[in-house]
C-alpha positions in Angstrom: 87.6 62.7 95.4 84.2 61.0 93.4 83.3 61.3 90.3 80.1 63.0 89.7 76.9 63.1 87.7 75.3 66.8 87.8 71.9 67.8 85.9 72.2 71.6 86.9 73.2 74.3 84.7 74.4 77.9 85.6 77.5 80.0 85.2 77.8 82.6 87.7 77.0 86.2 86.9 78.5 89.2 89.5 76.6 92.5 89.6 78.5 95.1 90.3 77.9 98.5 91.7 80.7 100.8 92.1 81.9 103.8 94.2 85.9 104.5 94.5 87.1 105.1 98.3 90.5 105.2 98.6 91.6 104.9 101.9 95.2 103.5 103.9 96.3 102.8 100.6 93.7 100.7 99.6 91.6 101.2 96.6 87.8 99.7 97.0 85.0 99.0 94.7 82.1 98.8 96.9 79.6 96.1 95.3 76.9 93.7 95.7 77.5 90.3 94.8 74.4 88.8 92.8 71.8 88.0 95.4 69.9 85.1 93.2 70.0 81.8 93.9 70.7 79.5 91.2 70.4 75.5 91.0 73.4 73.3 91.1 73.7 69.9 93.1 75.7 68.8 96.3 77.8 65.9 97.4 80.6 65.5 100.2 84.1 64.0 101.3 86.4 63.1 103.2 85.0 61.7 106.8 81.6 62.2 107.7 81.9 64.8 110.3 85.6 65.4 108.7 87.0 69.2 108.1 87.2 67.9 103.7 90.4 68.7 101.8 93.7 68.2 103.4 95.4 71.1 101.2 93.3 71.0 97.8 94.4 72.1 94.4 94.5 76.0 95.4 97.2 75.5 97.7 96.0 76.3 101.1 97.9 74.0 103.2 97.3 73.5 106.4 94.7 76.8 106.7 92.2 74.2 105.3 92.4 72.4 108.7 92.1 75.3 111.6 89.5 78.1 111.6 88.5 80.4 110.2 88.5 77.7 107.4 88.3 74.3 109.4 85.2 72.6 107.8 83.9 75.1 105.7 85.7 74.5 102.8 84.3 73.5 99.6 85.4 71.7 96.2 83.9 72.6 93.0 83.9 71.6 89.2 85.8 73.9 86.5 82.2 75.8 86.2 83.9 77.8 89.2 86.8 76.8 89.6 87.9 78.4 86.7 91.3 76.7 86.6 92.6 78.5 90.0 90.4 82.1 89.3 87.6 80.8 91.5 89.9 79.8 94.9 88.9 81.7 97.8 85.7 82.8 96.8 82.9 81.9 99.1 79.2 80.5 98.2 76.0 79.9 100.4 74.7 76.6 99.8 71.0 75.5 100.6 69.6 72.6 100.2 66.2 72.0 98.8 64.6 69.0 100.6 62.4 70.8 103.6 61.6 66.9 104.7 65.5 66.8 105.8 67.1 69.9 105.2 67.1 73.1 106.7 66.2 76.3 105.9 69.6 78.2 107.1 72.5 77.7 104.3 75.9 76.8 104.6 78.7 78.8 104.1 82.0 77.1 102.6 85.1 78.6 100.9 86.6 77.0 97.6 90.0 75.8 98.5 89.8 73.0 96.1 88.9 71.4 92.7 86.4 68.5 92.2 88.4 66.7 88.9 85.0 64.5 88.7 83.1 67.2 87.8 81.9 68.1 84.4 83.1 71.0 83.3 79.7 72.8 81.7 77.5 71.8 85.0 77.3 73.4 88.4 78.7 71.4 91.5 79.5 71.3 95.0 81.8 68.6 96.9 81.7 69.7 100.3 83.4 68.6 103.1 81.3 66.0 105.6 80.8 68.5 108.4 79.9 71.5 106.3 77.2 69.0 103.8 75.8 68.0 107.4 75.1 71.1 108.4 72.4 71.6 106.2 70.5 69.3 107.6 67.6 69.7 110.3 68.8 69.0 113.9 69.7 65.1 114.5 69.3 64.2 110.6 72.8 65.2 109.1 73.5 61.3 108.9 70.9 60.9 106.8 71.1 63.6 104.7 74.9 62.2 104.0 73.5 59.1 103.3 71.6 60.4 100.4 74.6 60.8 98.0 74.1 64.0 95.5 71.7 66.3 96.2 70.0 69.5 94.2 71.1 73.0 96.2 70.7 76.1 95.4 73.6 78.3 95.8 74.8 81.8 95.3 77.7 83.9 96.0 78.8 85.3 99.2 81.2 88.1 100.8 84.0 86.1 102.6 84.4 87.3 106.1 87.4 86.3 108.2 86.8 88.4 111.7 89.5 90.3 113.1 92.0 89.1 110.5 94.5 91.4 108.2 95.2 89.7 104.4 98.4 88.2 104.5 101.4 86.8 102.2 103.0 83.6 102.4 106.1 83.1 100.4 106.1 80.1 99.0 108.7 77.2 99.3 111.2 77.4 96.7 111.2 80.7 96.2 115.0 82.8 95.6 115.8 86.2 94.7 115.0 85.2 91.2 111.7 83.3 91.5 109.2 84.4 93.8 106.1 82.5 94.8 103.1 84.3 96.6 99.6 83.0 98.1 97.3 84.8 99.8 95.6 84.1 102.9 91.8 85.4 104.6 90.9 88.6 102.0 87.9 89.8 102.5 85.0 90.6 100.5 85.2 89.0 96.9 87.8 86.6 98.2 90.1 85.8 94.8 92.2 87.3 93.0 92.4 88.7 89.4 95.7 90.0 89.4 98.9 90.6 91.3 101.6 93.0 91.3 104.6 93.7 93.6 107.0 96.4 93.7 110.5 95.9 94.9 112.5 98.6 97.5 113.2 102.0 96.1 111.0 101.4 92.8 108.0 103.1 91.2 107.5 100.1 88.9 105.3 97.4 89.5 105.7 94.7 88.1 102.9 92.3 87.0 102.7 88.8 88.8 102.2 85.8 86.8 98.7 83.2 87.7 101.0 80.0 88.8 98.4 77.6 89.6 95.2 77.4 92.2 95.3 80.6 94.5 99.4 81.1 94.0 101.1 83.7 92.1 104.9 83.8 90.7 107.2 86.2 89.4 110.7 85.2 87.6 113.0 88.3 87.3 115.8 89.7 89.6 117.6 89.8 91.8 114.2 91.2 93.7 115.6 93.1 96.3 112.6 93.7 99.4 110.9 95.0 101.3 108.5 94.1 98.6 104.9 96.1 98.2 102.1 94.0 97.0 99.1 95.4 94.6 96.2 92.9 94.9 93.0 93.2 92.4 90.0 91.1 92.8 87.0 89.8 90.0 84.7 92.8 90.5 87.3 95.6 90.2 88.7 96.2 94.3 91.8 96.6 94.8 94.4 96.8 98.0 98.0 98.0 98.3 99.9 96.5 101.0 103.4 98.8 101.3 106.3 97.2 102.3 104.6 94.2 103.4 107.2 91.7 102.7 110.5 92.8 104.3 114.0 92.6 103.1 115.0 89.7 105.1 112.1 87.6 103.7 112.5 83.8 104.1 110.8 81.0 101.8 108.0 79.8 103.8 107.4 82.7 106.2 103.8 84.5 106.3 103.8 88.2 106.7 100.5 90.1 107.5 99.5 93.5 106.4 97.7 96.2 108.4 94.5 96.1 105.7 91.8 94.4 104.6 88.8 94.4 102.1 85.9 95.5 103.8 83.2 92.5 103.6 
């Protein structure tokens, strides 16, 4: 990853409008994400017409390499990264040069951090294929060859097509320390907080921010199936019953019947 020097300033505000449906056990806040566009600047990694991280600091694995994800990922500074809160949330980038660029933006998912980055300035590192794409037919090379860039940017729904949101239970996880990331949510795309409730329980019990997009709870034994209570930045929330069975294995991904609703 390079280091960078970045000259635009913004933090990223959310409008929110809201209206409770509660539906399939899911709880939504239907809302507009702020539709301004806001300065920042742009560089990329990885290989030129290369896919960018292979994992990244919100612990995406091997998603970051096949689609839906497969080069549009994105790395960012601590501006929105926000030591993990930012993963999964996706941005439009545009850039501004109309000699080289086009008019269409690109659409790229943080899955990891930019340590380069200062952390009270606005940036982008993007992978090769997705920084190319912003480019006017035939000039992507160039465009890469120009280094940083200014962009405009602005916050996006995620959309992952005919996908549910799913668990994966992370390696090294027991009975008594139980690792969770979450995979293709819809809509606002992170998370805020996390609770699960174990088999024959009305509690739920809070889950604890563990680092980039993964979530931990020490307690137990936990005895499954487990339910899983997701919130997001702007207030949605989903309840995914039973999702992760009894048998659950460290490593295994189990997908739920719901989703946000872009």
């Amino acid at each position: 990853m390079q280091g960078h020097r970045v000259s635009a300033v913004f933090l990223l505000s959310l409008c929110v409008r809201v209206v409770l449906v509660c539906a399939e056990g899911q709880t939504q806040v239907h809302h507009v994400l702020d539709p301004h566009w806001y300065p920042g600047t742009a560089t990329w990694y990885g290989e030129p017409e290369g896919d960018g991280s292979t994992g990244g600091a919100c612990g995406y694995g091997n998603l970051v390499d096949v689609r839906p994800l497969k080069a549009r990922v994105g790395a960012v500074g601590p501006v929105l990264f926000m030591k993990g809160a930012g993963c999964g949330a996706c941005y439009k980038v545009k850039c501004l040069d109309h000699s080289i660029c086009a008019k269409r933006a690109v659409t790229v998912i943080i899955t990891d951090e930019c340590p380069g980055c200062p952390s009270d300035r606005t940036h982008f590192d993007l992978s090769g294929a997705a920084f190319g794409r912003m480019a006017v037919a035939g000039e992507n090379g160039q465009l890469r060859n120009r280094g940083e860039i200014p962009v405009i940017y602005r916050r996006t729904p995620c959309t992952y097509t005919g996908k549910n949101i799913a668990f994966q239970v992370n390696e090294g996880s027991t009975p008594f320390w139980l690792s969770i990331l979450v995979e293709f949510e819809n809509g606002d795309g992170d998370i805020s907080s996390m609770h699960i409730k174990e088999a024959g329980s009305s509690e739920w019990l809070q889950m604890n921010h563990l680092w980039g997009a993964n979530w931990c709870l020490n307690g137990g034994p936990l005895r499954g199936p487990f339910s899983v209570r997701l919130s997001t930045s702007t207030g949605r929330s989903l309840t995914a019953t039973n999702v992760i069975p009894s048998n659950w294995s460290p490593k295994a991904t189990y997908t739920s019947r719901l989703n946000f609703s872009p």
